[in-house]
N, C-alpha and C positions, 0 to 999 in steps of 0.2 A: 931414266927418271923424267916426269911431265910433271911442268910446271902451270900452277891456276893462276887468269890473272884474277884480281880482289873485285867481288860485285859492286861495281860503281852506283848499279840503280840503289842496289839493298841499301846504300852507305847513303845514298842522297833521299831514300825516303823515312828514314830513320833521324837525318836533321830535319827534314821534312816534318815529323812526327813532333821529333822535339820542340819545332817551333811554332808549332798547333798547340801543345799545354800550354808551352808560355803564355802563345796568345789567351788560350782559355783563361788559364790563370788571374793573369791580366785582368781580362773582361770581367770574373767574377768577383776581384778583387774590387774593380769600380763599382760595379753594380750594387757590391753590398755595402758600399760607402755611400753610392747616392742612395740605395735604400736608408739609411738612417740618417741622409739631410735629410729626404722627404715624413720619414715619419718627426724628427724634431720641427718642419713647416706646418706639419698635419698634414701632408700631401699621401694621404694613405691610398690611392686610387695608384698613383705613380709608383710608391715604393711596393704597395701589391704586385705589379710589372715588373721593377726589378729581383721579388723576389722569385716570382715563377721561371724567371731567367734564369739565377743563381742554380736555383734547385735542378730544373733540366739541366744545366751545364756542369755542374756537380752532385751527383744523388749522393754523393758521400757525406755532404755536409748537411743531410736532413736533419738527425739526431740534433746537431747545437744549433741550429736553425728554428726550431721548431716550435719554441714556445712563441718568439718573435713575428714569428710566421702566422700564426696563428690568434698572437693580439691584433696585426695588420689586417686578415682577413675579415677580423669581426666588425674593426670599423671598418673598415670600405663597405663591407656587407649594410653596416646598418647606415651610412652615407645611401649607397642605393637603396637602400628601404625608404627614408626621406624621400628620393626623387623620382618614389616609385618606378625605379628601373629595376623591374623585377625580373624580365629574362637574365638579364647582366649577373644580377644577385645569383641567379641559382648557376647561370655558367661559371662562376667564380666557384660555388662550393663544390661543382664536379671536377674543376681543375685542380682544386684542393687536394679533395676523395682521388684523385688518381695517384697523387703525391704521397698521399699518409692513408690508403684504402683503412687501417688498421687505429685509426685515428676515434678514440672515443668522445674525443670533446668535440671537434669537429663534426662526427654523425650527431651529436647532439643538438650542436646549432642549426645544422641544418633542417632536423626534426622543427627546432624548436620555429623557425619561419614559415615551416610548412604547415603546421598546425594553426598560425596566426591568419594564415590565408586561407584557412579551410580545408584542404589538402588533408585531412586526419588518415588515411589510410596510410598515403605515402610519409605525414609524419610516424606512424607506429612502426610503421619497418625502421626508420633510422633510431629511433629510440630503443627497441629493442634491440637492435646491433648495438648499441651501443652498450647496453646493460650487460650482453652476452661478451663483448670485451671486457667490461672492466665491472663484475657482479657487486663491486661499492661506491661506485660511482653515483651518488646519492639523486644527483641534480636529474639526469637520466631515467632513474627507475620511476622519481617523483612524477617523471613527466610522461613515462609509458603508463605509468599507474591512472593520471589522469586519461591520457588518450584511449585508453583501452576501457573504461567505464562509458566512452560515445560508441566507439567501436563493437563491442561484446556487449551489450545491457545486462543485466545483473541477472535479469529473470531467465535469461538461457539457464544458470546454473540451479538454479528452483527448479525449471520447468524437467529437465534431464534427471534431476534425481527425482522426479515423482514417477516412482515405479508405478504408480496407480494408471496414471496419464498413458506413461509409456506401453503399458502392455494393454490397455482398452485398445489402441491404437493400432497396436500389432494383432489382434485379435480380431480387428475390421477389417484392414488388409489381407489378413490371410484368408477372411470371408471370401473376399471378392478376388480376390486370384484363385482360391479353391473352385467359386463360383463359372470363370471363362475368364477373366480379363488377364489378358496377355501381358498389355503396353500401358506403361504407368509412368504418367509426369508429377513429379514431386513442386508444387509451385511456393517457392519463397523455401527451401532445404535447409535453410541454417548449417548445424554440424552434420546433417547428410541422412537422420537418425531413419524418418520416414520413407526413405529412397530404399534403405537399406533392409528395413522392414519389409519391401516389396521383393524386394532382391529374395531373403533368406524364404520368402511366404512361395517362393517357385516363381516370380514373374519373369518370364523369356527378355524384355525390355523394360528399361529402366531408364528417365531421363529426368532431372532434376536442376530448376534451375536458380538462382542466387544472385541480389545485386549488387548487396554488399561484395565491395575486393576480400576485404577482412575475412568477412563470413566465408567467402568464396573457394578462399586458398584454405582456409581454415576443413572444409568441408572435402576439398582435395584430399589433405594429408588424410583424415581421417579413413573415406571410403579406401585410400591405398592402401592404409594400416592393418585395414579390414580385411583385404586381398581382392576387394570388387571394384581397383581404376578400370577395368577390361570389360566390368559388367554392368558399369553406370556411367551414362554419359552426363556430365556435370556442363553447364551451360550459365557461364557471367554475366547476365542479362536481368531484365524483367520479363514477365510471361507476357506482357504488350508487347512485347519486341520479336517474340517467338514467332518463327514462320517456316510452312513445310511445302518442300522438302528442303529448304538451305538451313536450318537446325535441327530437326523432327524429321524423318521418313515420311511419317504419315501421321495419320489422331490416333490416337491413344485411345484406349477402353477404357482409364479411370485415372482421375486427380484427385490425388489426394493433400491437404493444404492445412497447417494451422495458421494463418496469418488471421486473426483473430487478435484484438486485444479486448481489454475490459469491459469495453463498450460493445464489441462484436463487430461493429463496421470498421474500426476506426486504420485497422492494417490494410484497407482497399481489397477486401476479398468478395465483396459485390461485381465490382469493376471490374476483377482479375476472371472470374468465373462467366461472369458476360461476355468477355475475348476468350474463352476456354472454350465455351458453347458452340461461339460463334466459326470458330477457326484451330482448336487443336484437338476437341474430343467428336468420338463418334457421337451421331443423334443419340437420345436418349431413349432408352425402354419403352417402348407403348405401353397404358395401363391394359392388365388383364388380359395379356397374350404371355403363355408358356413357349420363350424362345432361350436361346442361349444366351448371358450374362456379358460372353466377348465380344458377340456383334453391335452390342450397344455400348454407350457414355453413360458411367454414372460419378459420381463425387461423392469423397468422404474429406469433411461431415457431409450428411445428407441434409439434415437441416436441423433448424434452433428456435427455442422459443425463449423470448427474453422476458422475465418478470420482471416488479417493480416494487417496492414499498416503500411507503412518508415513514419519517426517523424523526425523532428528537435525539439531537447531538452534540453535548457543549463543542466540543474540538471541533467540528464541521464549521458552528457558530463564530467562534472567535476565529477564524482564520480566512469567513466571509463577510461579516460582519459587523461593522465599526460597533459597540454595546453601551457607547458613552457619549454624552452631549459633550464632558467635560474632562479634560486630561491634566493631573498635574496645577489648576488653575488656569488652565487652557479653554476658551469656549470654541468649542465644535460648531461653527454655525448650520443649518439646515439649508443654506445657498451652497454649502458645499456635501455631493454627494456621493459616497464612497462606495465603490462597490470591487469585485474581484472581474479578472478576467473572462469566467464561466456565464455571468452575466453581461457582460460586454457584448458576447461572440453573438448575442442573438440580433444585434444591430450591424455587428462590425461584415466591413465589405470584404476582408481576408476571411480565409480558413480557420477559424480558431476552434480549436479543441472546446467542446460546450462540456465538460464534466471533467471533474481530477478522479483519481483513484485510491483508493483506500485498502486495508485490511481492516474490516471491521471487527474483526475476532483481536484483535490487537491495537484498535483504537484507544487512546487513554479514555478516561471515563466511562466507556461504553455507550450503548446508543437503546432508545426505547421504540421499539417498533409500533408507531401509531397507529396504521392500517394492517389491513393481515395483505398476506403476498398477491401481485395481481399480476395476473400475463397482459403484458404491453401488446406482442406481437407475434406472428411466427414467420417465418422463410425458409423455402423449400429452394434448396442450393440444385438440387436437380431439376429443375422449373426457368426454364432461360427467361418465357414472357412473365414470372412473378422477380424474377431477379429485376428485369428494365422496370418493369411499374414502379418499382420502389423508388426511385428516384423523382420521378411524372405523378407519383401519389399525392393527394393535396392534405396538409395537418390535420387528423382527426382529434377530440377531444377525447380525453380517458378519464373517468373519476374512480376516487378509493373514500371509502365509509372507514371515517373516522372509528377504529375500536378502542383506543387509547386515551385521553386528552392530554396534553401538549404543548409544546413549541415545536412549531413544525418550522426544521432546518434544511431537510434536506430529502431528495425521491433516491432512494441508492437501488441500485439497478446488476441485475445479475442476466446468468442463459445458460440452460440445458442446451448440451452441444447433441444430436443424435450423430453418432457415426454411421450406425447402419442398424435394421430394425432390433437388432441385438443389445447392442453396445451404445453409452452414454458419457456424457462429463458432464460434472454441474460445476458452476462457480458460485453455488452459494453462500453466502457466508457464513455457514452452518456447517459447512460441508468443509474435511479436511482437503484445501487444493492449493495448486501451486499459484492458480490465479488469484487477484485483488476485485474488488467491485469498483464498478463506476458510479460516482457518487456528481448529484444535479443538486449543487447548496441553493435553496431560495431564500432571495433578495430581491428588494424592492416593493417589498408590501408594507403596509400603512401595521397591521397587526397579526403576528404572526400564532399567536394562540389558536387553538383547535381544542373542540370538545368533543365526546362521545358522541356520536350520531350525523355530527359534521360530514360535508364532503369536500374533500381537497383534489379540486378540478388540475386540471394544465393540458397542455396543446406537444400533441407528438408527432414527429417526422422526421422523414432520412434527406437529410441533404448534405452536400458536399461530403460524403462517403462516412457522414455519422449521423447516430442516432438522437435526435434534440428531443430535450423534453422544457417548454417553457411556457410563458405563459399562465405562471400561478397564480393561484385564487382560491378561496374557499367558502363554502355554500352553510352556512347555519344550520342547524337540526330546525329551527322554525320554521323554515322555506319549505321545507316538505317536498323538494323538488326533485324530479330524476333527471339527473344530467349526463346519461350512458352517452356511448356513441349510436347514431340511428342516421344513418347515410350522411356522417358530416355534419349535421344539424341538431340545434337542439332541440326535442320535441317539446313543448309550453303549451298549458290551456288556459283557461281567457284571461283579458289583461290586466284585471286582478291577480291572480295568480303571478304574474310575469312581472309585477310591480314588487310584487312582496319580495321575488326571488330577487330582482336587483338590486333590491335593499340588502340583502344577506349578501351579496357577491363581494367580495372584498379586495373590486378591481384596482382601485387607487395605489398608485404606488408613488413613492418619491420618488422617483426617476420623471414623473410625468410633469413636472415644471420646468421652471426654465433656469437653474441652478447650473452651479459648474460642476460634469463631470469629472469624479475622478477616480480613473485606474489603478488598483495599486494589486501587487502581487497579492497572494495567499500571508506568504511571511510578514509582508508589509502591514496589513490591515490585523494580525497578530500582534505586533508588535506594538499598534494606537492603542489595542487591546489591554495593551501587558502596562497595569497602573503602575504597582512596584515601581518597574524600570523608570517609569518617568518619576516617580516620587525620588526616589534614588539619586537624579540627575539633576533634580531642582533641590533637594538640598545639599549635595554636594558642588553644586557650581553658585547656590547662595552663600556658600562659608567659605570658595576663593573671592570672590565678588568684595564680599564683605569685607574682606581681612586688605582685600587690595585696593577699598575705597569706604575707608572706616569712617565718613562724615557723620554725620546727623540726619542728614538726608537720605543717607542710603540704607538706614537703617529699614527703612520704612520694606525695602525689599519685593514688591509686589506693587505694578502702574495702576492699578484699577481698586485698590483696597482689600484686595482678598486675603490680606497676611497681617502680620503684627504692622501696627503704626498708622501712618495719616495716607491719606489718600492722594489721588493724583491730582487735584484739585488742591488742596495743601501745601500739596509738596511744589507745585507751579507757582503757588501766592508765595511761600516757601524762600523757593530758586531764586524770586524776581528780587529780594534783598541781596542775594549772593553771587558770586560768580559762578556760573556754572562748570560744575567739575568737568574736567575730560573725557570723553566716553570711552572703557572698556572696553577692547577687542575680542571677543570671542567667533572661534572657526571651527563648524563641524563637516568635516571630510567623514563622516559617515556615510556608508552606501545604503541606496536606498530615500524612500521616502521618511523624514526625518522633523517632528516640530521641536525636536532641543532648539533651537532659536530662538524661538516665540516663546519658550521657557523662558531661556535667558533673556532675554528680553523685558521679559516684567521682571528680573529680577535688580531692576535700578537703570543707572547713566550706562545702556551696553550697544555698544555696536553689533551687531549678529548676520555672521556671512552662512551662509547654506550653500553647500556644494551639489543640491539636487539639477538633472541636466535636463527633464521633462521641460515641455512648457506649460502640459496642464496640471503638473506639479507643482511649477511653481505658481500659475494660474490659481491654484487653492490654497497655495501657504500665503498668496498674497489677499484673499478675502478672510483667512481666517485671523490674517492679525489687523486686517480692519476691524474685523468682529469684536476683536480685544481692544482697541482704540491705540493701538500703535502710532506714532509719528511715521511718515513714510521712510525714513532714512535710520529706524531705527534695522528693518530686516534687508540684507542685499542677499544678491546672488553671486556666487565669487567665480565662477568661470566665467562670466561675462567681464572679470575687470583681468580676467590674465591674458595676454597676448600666447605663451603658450601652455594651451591646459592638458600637457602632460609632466607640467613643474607645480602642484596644487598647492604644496607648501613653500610657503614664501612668506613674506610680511606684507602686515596689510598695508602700510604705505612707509616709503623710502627711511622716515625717522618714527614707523612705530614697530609694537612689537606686539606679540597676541599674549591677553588674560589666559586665556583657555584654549585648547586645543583637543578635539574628540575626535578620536581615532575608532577605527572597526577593526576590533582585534580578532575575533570569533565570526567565522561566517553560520549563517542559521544551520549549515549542514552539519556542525559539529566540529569544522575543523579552526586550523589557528589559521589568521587569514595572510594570506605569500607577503613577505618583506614586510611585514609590521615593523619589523627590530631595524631595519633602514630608515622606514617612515618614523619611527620614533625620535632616532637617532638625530632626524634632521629638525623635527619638531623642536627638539631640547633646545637648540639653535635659537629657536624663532619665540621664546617665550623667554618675558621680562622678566625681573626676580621678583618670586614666590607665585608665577604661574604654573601652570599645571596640565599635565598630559591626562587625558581620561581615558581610559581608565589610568590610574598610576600604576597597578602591578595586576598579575593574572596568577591565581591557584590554582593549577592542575592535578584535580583529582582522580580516580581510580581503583578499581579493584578485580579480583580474579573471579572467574564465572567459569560455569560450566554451561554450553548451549552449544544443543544441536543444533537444533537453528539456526548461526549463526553461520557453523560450519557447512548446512546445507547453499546459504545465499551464498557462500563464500567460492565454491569451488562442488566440482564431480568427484563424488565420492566411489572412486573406483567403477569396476563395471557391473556391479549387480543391480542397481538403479539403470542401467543404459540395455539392462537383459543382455550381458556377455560381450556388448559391440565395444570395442575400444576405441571409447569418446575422450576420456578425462585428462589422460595428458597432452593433449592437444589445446582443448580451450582451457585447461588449467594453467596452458601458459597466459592467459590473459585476468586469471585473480587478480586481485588488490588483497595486500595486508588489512587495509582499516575500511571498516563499514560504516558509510555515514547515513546519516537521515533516523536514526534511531529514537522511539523511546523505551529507554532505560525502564520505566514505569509498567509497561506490558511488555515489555522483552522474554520471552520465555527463558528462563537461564536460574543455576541453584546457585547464585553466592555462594563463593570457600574462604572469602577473604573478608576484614571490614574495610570501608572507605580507608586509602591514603592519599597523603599528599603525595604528592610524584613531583612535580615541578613547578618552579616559580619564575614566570616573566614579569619582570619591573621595568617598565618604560622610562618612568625617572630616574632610576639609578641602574641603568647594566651594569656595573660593577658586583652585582647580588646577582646577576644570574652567571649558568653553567650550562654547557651542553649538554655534559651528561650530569648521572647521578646516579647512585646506589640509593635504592630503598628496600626496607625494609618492612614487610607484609605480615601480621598477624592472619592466619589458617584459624578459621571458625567450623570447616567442615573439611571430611577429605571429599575425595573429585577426582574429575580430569579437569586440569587449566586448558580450557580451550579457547578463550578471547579473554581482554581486559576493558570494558567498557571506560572512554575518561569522559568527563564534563568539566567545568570550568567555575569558580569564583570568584569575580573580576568586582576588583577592589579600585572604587573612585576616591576611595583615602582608605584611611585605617578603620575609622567606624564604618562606613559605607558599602554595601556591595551588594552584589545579584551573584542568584545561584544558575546557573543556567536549565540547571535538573528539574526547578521547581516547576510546580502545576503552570504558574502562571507562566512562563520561558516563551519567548517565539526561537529562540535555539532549539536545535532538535543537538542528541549526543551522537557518538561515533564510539566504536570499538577497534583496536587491536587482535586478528584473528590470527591464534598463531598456527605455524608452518605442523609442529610438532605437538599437540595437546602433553601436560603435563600431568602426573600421577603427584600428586599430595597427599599427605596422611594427616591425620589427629588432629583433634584441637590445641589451641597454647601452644603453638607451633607458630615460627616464622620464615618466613621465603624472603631471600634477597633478590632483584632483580634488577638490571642496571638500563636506564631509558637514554636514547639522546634526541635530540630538538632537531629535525632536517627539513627548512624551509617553513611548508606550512602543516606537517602531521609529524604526531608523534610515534617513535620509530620503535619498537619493541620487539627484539628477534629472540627466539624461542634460544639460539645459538648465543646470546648474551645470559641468560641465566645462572641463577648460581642455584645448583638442585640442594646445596645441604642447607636442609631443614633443620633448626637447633631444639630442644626443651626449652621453655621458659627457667 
């Protein structure tokens, strides 16, 4: 028998062992006790430390840790936001993400700082992970829905379903590979469509390259899908950056490129084709020599000829400019002058975009074409020294013979794209296409009428990688004059003649004095527009006024005598027997350029703060209520009295309270605007009894539609639009449910339903609202339910309110597109459907529906 002796090591490293958890124990025991002194000190920077401690030293205790965990992150995170310690900020959220990788609220915040610092790419992967955890995770999809409307712009998913576009395209491609061209750069690829088009046309090389991330990884997945990662090389870059052989072997024998937008220049495809020329394609074709097609450079498109025509266009009008001296009782002085961005850009020393874009075939009202079409220009993309000129070219003059007479609003402006001597794309707006036109609104003339025989001159040229057109004016049929272009110059005979013409030239503009400019958006100078609205707000903030300062004096209601009663003069001889009442607080935190002020203001004894943060905004709100004879202390500006102006609701001083308070509930795009129902909340606070939140309550209206349309902007409709390539689930992952910037009014779409109410936000009393709701839908027609268009009736009392729908609206609407189109039948028929309220849109999933349809 052999006897063991007992393992003394095994035995002592087992107390060993033992006295290592204690220890542990111990330590985490501390650590998560001084973690919660520190967080009851507010020392959330410390107790973050103790908890990264815990958690390393015990992974087990993640689960009951984790909500605490995660409130401490977010202050510290937003402490280092404050002191802009922004690397710290993001190593703390990867410290995080290693702890809780699986962590949806977490990927969210960290989206959500990534996106505030510009970072949009790196925010939509965390947003998306995010969504992809937890698919109800509201605050998430909200926030990838927004990110992905910068990321993916809208018009990818137009431009992909336009089988027309698509196969013109492949149909010039496969020319020019049929023809010799071997080696093909794709510049600017998007989802990879045009690369791939090369590929399937026989091309031996393929290279394509993308600078969006987004687009980039997006165009990956794709081409793999396809089975051509091994036959196209994809390159994250700009084609400025492109250099051979460290990205490219060699040049290539053909690029082909849509960066194009409305305008034609405005995507840098001048620029990109000059370093194409210059550095990645073979020279180009000699004229008039039979050689082979590979040994030379050519480009598709080949080249474009852009036309032009003068328009009459209320909606172009009203959304550039101001149409009224007078607003409301408001005088509009002529020291202040209003004009749009579009008209700025021709002075301003940045890059500004000199035209918006439109759908004319979808514009409300419609538009009168006062000239007939005239070609502006052409450019010959395979032409290197016609590419550089263009830039080195001096403004030529262009005129159009009045055919129409008029208000002449606007030059809108279109281009025949040639691919190749075969093949074409127009964007006219005649023409069914996925693109919009570029629209030049003129502003700044003395008189904007036009007659038959007239000519309506302007000045054209390419600079800064777009096409201007400025410089308006227009020539009388009595002048009898020709004002073509003739090397730049205009040809005149004798100086009679050239006297009469300047007399008809109708160069004066108001901008030519010495008045104070003032910039205001599209939406902005709509909305000086939009009379209702201001009528709306001056009597509804004269009937709180009133009620909360029922004198004799205030009956009068109106500083200057425009309204019932005695005038300011009067009312002064008036005052001086009495004590004068205490003035009324009113605050409007509307975004935006905003004269509710100087409404309320003449409307009696008012205090009026404006939250506008321009200076030459407020530079013009302050001439225009001298214009009005305002006391200077009647209009402030309320960021200048807050120490900090991310706390905007407050009282206006220590022992007052606010009359009124105007809230921006609706943004012009159609939606509800983010934390109104907080901003309310805190409002109700800050108002005296029987003041008043404006609007008081919001009707959410709504109805069921059928539109293709809708579903085309929405999303890729399979692969017969993409001709068989499998695009749509890919950037389908980047739709949005709701479409904003809408009008309802030319929306192509059949009505199945009548208007309902759907939901009611009341700012003064949330106890009347609901998240959700069942409603019920009267069926006027059967269909497919494929979106539900809502707009708004935003009630400033119970008599009072604005439609958002209406003609006059600077709101545009938004729709509901749903996942699932819906089959309805018959008339006298009802659909129940259930909606809920998340942040700022409203949420309508086809997966909520209740399908039985009953009889009346």
């Amino acid at each position: 028998m052999s006897f063991r002796m007992p393992n003394s090591n095994s035995k002592l490293h087992r107390v060993h062992r033992g006295a290592q958890e204690a220890g542990r124990q111990e330590l985490v025991s501390r650590s998560l006790q001084s973690a919660q002194h520190c967080l009851e000190d507010q020392d959330f920077g410390t107790a973050y430390a103790h908890y990264l401690l815990v958690l390393n030293l015990a992974p087990e205790l993640k689960p009951s840790v984790k909500e605490t965990f995660r409130f401490t992150l977010f202050k510290w995170a937003e402490e280092l936001d404050s002191l802009s310690r922004i690397q710290d900020l993001f190593n703390c959220y990867e410290q995080a993400l290693e702890l809780y990788p699986n962590d949806e609220v977490i990927c969210n915040s960290m989206g959500e700082h990534l996106f505030r610092m510009g970072f949009r790419d790196e925010a939509a992967g965390y947003f998306h992970k995010a969504v992809k955890l937890n698919p109800d995770f509201a605050d998430a999809k909200e926030n990838f829905y927004r990110v992905a409307n910068w990321l993916v712009e809208r018009w990818h998913f137009i431009m992909l379903n336009d089988a027309k576009r698509n196969l013109t395209y492949l149909k010039a491609i496969e020319n020019a590979v049929c023809s010799g061209c071997k080696s093909v750069l794709d510049i600017g690829t998007g989802t990879g469509i045009l690369g791939m088009f090369a590929k399937k046309a026989g091309a031996p090389y393929v290279y394509a390259c993308e600078l969006s991330k987004t687009m980039y990884e997006l165009a990956r997945d794709v081409v793999s899908a396809n089975n051509m990662e091994r036959e196209i090389k994809l390159l994250h870059m700009k084609s400025l950056d492109i250099e051979i052989p460290k990205h490219i072997p060699e040049r290539v024998s053909l690029v082909v490129t849509e960066t194009v937008d409305a305008g034609l220049f405005g995507e840098g495809i001048v620029e990109s084709l000059i370093h194409a020329w210059e550095h990645l394609l073979l020279q180009p074709k000699p004229e008039n020599q039979d050689v082979s097609s590979g040994d030379y450079g050519r480009v598709i498109p080949a080249s474009a000829t852009i036309f032009g025509m003068a328009v009459e266009c209320k909606e172009i009008r009203r959304h550039h400019r101001v149409g009224n001296q007078e607003v409301a009782g408001v005088h509009l002085p002529d020291s202040v002058q209003f004009c749009s961005p579009t008209y700025d850009s021709a002075g301003s020393e940045e890059t500004v975009e000199p035209y918006t874009t439109e759908k004319l075939s979808r514009i409300p009202g419609g538009y009168v074409p006062l000239t007939e079409a005239c070609q502006v220009m052409t450019v010959d993309f395979n032409n290197l020294q016609e590419l550089k000129s263009l830039a080195a070219r001096k403004p030529w003059k262009l005129s159009l013979p009045v055919t129409e007479g008029g208000i002449l609003d606007a030059i809108v402006v279109w281009f025949v794209l040639q691919l190749d001597d075969e093949h074409a794309l127009s964007t006219s707006p005649s023409e069914e296409t996925c693109w919009e036109q570029a629209v030049y609104p003129v502003q700044g003339l003395l008189d904007y009428s036009v007659n038959t025989g007239d000519t309506v001159m302007m000045e054209v040229c390419c600079q800064d990688c777009y096409l201007k057109i400025q410089k308006f004016s227009s020539v009388t049929s009595e002048c009898g004059m020709d004002f073509s272009d003739r090397g730049d110059t205009l040809s005149l005979g004798n100086e009679a003649e050239l006297c009469d013409a300047l007399a008809g030239l109708q160069t004066t503009s108001k901008q030519d004095g010495n008045g104070q400019v003032c910039v205001l958006e599209s939406t902005e100078i709509a909305l000086l527009n939009n009379i209702p609205y201001h009528e709306c707000f001056k009597a509804a903030m004269g009937k709180v006024l009133l009620s909360l300062n029922p004198s004799k004096d205030s009956q009068s209601m109106d500083v200057d005598g425009h309204g019932s009663g005695m005038n300011l003069q009067e009312s002064q001889n008036k005052s001086s027997l009495h004590v004068a009442p205490d003035p009324l607080y009113v605050l409007d935190v509307s975004e935006g350029f905003s004269i509710l002020p100087i409404i309320a203001g003449k409307l009696g004894p008012v205090r009026a703060y404006s939250s506008i943060e321009k200076e030459q905004h407020q530079a013009a709100l302050n001439l225009i209520s001298e214009a009005n004879h305002f006391p200077k202390e009647t209009l402030e500006f309320w960021l200048s009295h807050l120490e900090d102006e991310n706390v905007v609701l407050q009282r206006p001083k220590s022992d007052k309270l606010w009359s009124i308070i105007i809230l921006d509930v609706i943004e012009t795009s159609g939606l509800i605007q983010q934390e109104v129902m907080e901003k309310a909340a805190i409002s109700r606070c800050l108002l005296h009894s029987g003041g008043k939140i404006f609007p008081q309550y919001v009707l959410v209206y709504g109805m069921l539609v059928e539109s293709e349309s809708l579903l085309l902007e929405s999303a890729v409709q399979g692969t017969e639009p993409t001709l068989g390539f499998n695009i749509a689930p890919f950037i389908n992952q980047f739709k949005v449910p709701v479409r904003v910037y809408l009008d309802l009014s030319t929306l192509p779409c059949l009505p199945l339903s009548k208007p309902a109410e759907l939901l009611r936000l009341d700012l003064m009393n949330p106890l009347l609202n609901s998240s959700s709701r069942e409603v019920k839908v009267q069926i006027c027609k059967s269909g497919k339910v494929t979106a539900i268009p809502f707009w708004y009736h935003i009630h400033l009392d119970e008599d009072l309110s604005l439609d958002t729908s209406d003609e006059f609206s600077h709101w545009k609407q938004a729709a509901v597109v749903l996942d699932k189109p819906i089959q309805v039948q018959g008339t006298h028929r009802y659909i129940h459907y259930r909606l809920r309220i998340q942040m700022r849109v409203i949420a309508v999933s086809s997966s909520c529906l209740l399908f039985q349809a009953f009889q009346l």
